[in-house]
C-alpha positions as CSV (number, residue, x, y, z in Angstrom):
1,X,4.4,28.3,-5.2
2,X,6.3,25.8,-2.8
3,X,5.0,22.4,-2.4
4,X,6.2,19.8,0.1
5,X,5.8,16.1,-1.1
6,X,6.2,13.6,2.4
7,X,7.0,9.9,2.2
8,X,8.2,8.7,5.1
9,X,6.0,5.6,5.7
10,X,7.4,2.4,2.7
11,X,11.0,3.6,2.5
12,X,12.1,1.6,5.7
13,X,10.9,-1.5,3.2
14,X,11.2,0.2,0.0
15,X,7.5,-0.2,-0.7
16,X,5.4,0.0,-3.2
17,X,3.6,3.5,-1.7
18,X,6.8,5.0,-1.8
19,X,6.9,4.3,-5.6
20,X,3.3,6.1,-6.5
21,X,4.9,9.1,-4.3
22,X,7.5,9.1,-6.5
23,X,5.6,8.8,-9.5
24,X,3.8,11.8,-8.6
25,X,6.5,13.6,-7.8
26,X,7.9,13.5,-11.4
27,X,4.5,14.1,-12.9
28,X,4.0,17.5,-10.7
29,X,7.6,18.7,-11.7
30,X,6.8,18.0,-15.0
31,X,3.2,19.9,-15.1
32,X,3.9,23.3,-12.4
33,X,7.3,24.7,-13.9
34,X,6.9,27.3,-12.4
35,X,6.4,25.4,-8.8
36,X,9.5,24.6,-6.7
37,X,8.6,20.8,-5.1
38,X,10.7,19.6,-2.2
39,X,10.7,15.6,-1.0
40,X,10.8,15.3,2.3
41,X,12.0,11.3,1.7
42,X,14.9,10.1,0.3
43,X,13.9,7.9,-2.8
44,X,17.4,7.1,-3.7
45,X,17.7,3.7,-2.3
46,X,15.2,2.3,-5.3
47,X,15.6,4.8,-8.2
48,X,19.4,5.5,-8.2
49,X,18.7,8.9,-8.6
50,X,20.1,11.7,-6.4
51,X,17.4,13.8,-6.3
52,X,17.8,15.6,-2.5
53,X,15.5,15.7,0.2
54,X,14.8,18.0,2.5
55,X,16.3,17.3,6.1
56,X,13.9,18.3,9.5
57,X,16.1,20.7,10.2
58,X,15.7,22.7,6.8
59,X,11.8,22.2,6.6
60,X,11.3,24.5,9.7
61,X,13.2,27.4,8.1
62,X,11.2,27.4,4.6
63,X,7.4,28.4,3.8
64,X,5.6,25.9,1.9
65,X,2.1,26.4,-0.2
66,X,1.0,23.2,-0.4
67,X,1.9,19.9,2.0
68,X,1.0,16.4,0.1
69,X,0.9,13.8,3.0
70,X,1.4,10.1,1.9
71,X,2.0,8.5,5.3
72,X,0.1,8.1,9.0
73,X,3.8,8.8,10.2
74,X,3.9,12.2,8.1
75,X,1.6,13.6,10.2
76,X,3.6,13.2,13.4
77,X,6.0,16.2,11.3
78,X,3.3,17.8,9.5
79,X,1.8,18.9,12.7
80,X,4.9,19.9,14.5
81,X,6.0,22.5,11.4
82,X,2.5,23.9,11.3
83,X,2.8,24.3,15.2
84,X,6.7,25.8,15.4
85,X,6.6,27.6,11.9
86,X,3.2,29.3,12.5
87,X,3.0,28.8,8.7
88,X,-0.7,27.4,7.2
89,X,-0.3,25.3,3.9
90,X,-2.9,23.4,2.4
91,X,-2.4,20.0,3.5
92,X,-4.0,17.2,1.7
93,X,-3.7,13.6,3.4
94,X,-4.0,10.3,1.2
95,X,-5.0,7.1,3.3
96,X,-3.4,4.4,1.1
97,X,-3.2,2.6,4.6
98,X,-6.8,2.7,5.2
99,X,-6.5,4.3,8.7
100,X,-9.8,5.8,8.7
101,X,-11.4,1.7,8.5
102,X,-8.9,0.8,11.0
103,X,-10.1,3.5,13.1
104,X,-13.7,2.9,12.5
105,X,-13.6,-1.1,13.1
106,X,-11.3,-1.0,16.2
107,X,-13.1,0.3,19.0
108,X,-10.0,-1.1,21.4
109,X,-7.3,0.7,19.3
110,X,-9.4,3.9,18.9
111,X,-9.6,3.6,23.0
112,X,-5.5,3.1,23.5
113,X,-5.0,5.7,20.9
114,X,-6.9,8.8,23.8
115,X,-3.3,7.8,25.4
116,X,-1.4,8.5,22.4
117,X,0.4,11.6,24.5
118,X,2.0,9.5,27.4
119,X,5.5,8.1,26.9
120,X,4.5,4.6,25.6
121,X,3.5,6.3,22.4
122,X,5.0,9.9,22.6
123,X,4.3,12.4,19.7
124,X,7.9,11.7,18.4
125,X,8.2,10.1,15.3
126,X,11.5,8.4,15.4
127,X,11.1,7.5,19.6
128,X,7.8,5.6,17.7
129,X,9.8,4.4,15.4
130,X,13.2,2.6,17.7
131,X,10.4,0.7,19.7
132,X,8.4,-0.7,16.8
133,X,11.8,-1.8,14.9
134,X,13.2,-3.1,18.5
135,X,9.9,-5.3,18.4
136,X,9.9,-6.0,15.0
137,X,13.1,-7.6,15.3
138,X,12.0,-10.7,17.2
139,X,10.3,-13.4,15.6
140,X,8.3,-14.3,18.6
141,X,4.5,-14.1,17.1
142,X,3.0,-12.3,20.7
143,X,5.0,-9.6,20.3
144,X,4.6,-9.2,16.9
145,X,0.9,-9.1,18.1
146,X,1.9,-6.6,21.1
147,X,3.9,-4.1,18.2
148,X,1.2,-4.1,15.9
149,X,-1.4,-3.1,18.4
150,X,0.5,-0.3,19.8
151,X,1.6,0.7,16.3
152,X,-1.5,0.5,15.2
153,X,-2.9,2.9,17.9
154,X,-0.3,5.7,17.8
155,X,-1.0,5.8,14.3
156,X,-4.6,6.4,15.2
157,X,-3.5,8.9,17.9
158,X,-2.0,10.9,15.0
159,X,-4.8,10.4,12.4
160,X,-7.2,11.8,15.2
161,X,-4.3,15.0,16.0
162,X,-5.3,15.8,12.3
163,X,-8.5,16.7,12.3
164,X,-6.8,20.1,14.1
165,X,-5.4,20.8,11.1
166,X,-5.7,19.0,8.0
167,X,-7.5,20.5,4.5
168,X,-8.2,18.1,2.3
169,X,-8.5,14.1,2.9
170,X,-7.7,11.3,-0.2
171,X,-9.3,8.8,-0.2
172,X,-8.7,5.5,-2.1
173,X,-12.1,3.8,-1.9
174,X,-15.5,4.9,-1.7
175,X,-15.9,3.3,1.3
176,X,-13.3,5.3,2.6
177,X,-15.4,8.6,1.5
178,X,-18.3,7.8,3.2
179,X,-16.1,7.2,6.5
180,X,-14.3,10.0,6.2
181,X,-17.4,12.1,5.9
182,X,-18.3,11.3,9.3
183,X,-15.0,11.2,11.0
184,X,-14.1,15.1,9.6
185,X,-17.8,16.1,10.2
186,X,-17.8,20.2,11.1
187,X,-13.8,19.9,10.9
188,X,-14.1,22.0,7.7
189,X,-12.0,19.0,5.6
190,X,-12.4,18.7,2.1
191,X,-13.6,14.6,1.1
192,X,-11.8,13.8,-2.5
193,X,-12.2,10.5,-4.1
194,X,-9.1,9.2,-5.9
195,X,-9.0,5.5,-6.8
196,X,-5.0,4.6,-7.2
197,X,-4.3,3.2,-11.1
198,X,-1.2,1.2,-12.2
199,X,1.2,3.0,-14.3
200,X,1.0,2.6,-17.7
201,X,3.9,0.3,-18.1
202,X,2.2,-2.6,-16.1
203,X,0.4,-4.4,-19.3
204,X,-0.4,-7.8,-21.1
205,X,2.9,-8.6,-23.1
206,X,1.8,-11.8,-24.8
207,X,5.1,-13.6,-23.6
208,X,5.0,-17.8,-23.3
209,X,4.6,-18.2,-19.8
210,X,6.8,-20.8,-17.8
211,X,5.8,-20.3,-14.3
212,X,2.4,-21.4,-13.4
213,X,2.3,-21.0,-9.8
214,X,1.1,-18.3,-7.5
215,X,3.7,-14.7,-7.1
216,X,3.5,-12.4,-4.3
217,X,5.0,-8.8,-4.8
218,X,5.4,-6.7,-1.8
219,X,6.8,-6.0,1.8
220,X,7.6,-8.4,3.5
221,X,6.1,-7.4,6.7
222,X,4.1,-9.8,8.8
223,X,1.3,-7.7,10.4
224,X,0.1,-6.4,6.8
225,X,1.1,-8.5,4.3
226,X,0.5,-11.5,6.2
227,X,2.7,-13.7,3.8
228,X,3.1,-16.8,6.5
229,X,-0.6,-17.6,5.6
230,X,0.2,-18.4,1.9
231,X,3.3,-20.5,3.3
232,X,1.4,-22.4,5.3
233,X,-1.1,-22.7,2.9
234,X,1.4,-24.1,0.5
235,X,2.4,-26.9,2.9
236,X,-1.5,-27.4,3.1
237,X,-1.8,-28.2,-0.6
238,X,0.9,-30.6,-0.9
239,X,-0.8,-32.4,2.2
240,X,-4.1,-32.4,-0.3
241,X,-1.7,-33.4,-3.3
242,X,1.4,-34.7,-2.8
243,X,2.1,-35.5,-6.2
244,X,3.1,-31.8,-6.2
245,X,5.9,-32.3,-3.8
246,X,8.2,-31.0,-6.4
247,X,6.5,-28.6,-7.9
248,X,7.4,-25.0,-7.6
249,X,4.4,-23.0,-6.6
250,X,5.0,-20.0,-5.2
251,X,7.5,-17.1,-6.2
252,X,7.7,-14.5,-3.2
253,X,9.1,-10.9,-4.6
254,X,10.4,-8.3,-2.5
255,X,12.3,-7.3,0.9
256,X,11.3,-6.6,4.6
257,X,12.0,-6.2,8.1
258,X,10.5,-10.2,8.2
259,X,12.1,-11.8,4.9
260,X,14.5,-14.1,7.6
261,X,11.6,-15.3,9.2
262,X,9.7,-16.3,6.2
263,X,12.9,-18.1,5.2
264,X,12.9,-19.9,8.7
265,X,9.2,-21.3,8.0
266,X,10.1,-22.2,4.8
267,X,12.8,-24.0,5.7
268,X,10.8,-25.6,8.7
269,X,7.9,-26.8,7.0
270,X,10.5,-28.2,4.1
271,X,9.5,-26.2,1.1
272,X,12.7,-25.0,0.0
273,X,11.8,-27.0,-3.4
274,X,8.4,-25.2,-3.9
275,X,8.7,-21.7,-2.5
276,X,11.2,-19.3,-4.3
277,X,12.6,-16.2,-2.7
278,X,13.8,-13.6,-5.5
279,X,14.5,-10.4,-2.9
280,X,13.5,-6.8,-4.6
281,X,12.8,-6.1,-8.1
282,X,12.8,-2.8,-9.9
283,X,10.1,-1.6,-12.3
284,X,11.4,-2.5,-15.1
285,X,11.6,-6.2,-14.1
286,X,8.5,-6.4,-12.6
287,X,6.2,-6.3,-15.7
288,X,8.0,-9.6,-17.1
289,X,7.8,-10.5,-14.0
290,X,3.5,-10.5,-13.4
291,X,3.1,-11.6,-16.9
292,X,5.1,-14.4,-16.3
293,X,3.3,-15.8,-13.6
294,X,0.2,-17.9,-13.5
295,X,-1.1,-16.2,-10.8
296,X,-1.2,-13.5,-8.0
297,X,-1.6,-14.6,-4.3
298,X,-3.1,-11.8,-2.1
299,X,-3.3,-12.8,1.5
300,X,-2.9,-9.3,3.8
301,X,-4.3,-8.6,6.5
302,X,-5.4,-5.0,4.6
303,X,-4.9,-3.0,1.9
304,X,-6.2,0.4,0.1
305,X,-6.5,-1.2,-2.6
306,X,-3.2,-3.2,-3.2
307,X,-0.6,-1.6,-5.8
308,X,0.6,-4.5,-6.7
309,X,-2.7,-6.3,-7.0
310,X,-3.4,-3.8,-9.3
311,X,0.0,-3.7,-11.4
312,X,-0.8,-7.9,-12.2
313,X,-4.3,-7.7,-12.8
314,X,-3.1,-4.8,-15.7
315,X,-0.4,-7.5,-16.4
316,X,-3.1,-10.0,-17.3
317,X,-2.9,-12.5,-14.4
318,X,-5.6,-13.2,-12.1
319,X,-5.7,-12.9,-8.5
320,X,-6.4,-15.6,-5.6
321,X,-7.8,-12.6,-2.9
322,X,-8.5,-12.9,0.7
323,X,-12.2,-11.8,0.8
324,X,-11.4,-9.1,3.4
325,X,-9.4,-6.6,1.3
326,X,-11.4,-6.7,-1.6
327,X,-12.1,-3.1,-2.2
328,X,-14.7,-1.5,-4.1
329,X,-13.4,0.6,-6.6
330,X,-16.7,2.4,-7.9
331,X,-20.3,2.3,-6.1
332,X,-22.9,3.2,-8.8
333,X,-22.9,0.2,-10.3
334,X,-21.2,-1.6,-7.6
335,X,-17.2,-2.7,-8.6
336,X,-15.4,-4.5,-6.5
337,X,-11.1,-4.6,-7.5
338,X,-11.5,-8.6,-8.2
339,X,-14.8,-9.9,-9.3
340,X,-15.1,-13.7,-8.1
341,X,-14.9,-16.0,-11.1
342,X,-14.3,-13.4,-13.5
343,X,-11.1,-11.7,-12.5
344,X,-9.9,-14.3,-10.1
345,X,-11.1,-16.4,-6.8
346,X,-11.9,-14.8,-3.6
347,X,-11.0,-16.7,-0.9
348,X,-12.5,-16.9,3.2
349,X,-9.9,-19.2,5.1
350,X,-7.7,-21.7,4.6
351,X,-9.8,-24.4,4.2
352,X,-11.2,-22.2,1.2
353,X,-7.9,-21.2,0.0
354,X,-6.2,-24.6,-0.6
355,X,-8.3,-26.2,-3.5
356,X,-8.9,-22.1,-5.0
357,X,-5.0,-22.5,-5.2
358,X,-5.3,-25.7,-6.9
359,X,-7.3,-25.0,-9.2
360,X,-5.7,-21.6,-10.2
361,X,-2.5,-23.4,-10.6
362,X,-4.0,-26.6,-12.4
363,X,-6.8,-24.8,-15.1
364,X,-4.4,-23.7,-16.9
365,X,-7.2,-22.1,-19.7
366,X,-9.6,-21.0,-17.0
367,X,-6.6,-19.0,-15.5
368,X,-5.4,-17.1,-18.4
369,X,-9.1,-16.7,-19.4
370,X,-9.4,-14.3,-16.1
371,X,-6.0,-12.7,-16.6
372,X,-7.5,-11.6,-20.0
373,X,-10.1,-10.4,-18.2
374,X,-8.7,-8.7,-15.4
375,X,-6.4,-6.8,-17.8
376,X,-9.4,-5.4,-19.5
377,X,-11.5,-4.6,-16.5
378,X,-8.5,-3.0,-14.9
379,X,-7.5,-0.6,-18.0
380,X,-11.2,0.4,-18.3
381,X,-12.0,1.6,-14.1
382,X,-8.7,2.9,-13.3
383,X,-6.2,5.7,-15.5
384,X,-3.4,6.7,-13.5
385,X,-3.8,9.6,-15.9
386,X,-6.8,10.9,-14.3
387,X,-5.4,10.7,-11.4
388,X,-2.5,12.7,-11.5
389,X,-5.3,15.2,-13.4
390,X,-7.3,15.1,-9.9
391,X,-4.2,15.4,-8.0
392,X,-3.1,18.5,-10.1
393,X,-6.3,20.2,-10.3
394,X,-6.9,20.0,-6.5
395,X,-3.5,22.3,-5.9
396,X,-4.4,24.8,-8.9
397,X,-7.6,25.0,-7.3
398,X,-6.0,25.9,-3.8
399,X,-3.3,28.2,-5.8
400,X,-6.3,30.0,-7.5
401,X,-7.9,30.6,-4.4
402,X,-4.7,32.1,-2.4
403,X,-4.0,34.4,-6.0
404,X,-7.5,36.2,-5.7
405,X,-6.8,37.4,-2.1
């Protein structure tokens, strides 16, 4: 059996996507030994291992079984090597960008994305790809607006093109499910539910914390991650208390296309004493890191759930959460990722999040009494063990079925 493993989406960023692809990856190799498994990414850049990827030209000259998609932009390739090769794997698709929401809630985007063929998008992924990053370079907040919309539709325009085509859908969220059972109705596409889990070295260590401010691990990408909110919302809270003024409050972890610009509004709004850049951290940091903090700030625009939300709630710290991407994580009983004044504080703007910041970074006892619970409440509804289990039994059941023909 061949299987092809796609990642093409966080490693202009070196998300944290492209690190549960990885993860994955090793646990596959490690379970079908028989199996040869190709990347079709290069995860180099944050692992230090050389591990080879396949190039675009070599993936149209070999037969794979399987196809494992982990990327809106691997779908742009997917469909071209089904197309030119003539070959039919069994492609399975797992939305950790919660396209099929977007696609439901944006009637506008869904509209633009019918064009998706004509030269302003074009089906070719790296054309795509040289107008977003021309875009993305400027700092001027309308086109920022102007790149994400157009993005944001091409990416539809491909999640639509795989209806054609695709076998099996992941997805991360029951809500998710249910969508996706409409979308793919009488398309003949499988509907798994797979809720994403921290890896198991993300835990409570018990260490004397000396930060007590609010982190941020991630991308630093505007249109997602949304990380000038919680900038702004720092200035806000010294306006409220400005017997804070030299406090540091806010640790921001990680690298992006828009770390200069963040830098810039710091800088601007004069919190170069209260907000701390620290630029990309490995794995093995990032544990001390979480349990080091006093807590997490989520303010994105969306996410599937978050990884890193995830990775410090395990961590035992709790999480100040825009009330827009909190997830539910089971339905029957109803579990959302954060519950509100157990796990952490769910904000609604930013007249809301200014005094929830406060008073995460000022009750001391109240805050760690969360993170205790968030830890436990996180190790209980998600195993990353189960799954890789899922993930695994879901190609043997494909294999099975292509043996007994």
């Amino acid at each position: 059996m061949r299987i092809l493993i796609m990642e093409s989406g966080s490693f202009k960023t070196i998300g944290g996507a492209a690190k549960d692809t990885y993860r994955l990856f090793r646990y596959l190799k490690s379970s079908l030994k028989g199996a040869r498994i190709d990347l079709y990414a290069d995860f180099s850049k944050f692992t230090g291992e050389k591990l080879g990827y396949v190039t675009k030209e070599a993936l149209f000259k070999r037969k794979y079984d399987v196809v494992l998609l982990n990327s809106i932009r691997d779908s742009s390739i997917a469909g071209e090597y089904i197309s030119k090769t003539g070959n039919r794997p069994f492609t399975i698709y797992t939305d950790r960008g919660d396209i099929i929401t977007a696609y439901s809630k944006s009637p506008v985007k869904r509209f633009a994305s019918l064009y998706g063929g004509i030269p302003l998008f074009s089906s070719n992924i790296e054309l795509i790809e040289r107008k977003v990053s021309r875009v993305q370079s400027s700092n001027a907040a309308q086109l920022k607006k102007v790149r994400n919309f157009f993005s944001k539709s091409y990416a539809l325009y491909m999640f639509r093109s795989m209806r054609l085509w695709l076998d099996c859908y992941v997805a991360t969220t029951p809500i998710q499910a249910r969508l996706a059972e409409a979308f793919f109705a009488n398309a003949g596409v499988r509907i798994e539910y797979m809720p994403r889990a921290p890896h198991e070295q993300f835990r409570r260590l018990g260490a004397r914390k000396s930060f007590r401010g609010g982190l941020f691990v991630g991308r630093l990408e505007e249109s997602q991650k949304n990380v000038s909110f919680m900038i702004r919302g720092v200035a806000q809270v010294l306006k409220s208390r400005p017997d804070l003024s030299k406090a540091d409050l806010l640790h921001i972890v990680g690298e992006g296309p828009d770390r200069e610009a963040y830098a810039l509004l710091v800088r601007r709004l004069g919190l170069a004493r209260n907000v701390e850049f620290s630029g990309f951290k490995g794995d093995d940091k990032l544990p001390g890191i979480y349990n080091n903090a006093g807590f997490f700030v989520a303010t994105s625009n969306w996410e599937s759930p978050g990884r890193a939300i995830m990775e410090a709630m395990a961590c035992g710290i709790p999480i100040l959460m825009r009330d827009r991407i909190n997830s539910p994580i089971r339905t029957k009983p109803l579990r959302m990722l954060v519950e509100d004044g157990k796990s952490g504080l769910i904000y609604h703007d930013m007249k809301d999040f200014v005094p929830k910041f406060i008073r995460m970074y000022e009750d001391r006892e109240r805050s760690e009494a969360m993170g205790r619970y968030a830890s436990r409440y996180i190790g209980k509804e998600l195993s990353l063990g189960r799954l890789y289990k899922s993930y695994l039994k879901l190609i043997l059941s494909r294999t099975a079925r292509m043996e007994s023909r």
